[in-house]
N, C-alpha and C positions, 0 to 999 in steps of 0.2 A: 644524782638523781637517775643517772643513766646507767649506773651500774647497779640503784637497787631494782629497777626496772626490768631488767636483763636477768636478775637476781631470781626476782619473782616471775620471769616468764619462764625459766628453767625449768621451775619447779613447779609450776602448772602445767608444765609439757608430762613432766617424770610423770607427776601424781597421773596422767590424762595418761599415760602409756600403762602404768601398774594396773588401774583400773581395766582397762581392755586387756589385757592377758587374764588377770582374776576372770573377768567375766567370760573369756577366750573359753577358760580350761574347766568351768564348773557344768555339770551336766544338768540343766537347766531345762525343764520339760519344756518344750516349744510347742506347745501345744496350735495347733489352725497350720503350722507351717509344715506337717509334715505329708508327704505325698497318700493319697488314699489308700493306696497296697499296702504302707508301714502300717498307718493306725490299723487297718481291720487286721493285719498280720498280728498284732500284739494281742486286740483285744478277743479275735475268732482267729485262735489258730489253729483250728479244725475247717475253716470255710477255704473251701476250691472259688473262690473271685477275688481271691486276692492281687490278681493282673488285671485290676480295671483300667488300668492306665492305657495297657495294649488292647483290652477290649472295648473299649468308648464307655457311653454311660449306661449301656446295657450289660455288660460284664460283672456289675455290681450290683444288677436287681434283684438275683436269688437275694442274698447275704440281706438285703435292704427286706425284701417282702420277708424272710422271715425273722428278722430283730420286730416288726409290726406286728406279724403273727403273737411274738415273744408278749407285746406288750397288750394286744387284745387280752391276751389270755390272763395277764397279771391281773387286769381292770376285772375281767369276768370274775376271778377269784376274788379281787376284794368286794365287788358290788351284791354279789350272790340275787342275781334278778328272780331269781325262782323261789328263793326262801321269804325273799323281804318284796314281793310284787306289789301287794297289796298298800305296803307303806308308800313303795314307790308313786304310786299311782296317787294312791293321799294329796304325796307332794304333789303333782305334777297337775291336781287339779287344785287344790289350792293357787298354786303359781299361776295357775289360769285364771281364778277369777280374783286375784290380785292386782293381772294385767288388766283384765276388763274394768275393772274399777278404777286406776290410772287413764283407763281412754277416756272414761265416761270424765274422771277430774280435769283430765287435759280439755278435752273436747267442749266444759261447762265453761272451763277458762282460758278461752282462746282470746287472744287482744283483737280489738277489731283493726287496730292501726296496722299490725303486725302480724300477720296472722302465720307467715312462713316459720319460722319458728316450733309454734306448736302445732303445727301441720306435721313439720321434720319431725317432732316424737310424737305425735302422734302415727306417722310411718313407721318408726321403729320399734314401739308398740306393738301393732300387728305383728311388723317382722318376731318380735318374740314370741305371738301367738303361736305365729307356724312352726318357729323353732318348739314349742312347748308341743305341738299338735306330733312333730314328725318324733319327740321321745316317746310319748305315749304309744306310737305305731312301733318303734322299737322295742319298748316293754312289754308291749300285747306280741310282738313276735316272739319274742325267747318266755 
């Protein structure tokens, strides 16, 4: 018994050693672990912040404000606010009195035992009001 014991610890050591060199030597994208200067080095290697590490967290704000810039602009092109406004707006009044009618349901059905509950959506209701109110103010700007 004690030599098949010995036997089979052998060979869960080997097998336990082959696996760690295989995984040692495969190049294995580690993605989250590598320092901030590699990734933007790989993926902008045109951007001067690539030394955020010696710079602190401002050293990487260019590079940061414009991948945002990048992505404003993607959104701008798919949305086209200027060609499609009017649909937009459609929506965004519909969604509003979609919401109102949800307060007015919530509000008819409020428990009297319980009322926090539909008090909480009824909060966040509104809050979708004003979320619905401030796209409107954005679609009326652009």
């Amino acid at each position: 018994m004690n030599k098949d014991f010995c036997y089979n610890l052998t060979i869960f050591i080997g097998i336990c050693i082959l696996i760690y060199y295989i995984f040692r030597n495969i190049d294995v994208n580690k993605e989250g672990l590598e320092t901030a200067s590699s990734s933007n080095s790989n993926s902008n290697s045109n951007s001067t912040s690539t030394t955020s590490n010696s710079n602190g967290v401002a050293g990487n704000a260019a590079a940061y404000a414009a991948n945002i810039k990048a992505q404003v602009i993607k959104i701008q092109d798919t949305t086209l606010i200027s060609k499609y406004r009017s649909d937009y707006e459609n929506v965004v009044i519909n969604m509003d009195d979609l919401v109102n009618n949800l307060m007015l349901q919530t509000t008819l059905n409020i428990d009297q035992s319980k009322p926090e509950a539909s008090l909480a959506k009824l909060a966040q209701l509104n809050q979708a009001k004003a979320a619905l109110n401030n796209v409107m103010k954005f679609i009326d700007k652009n």
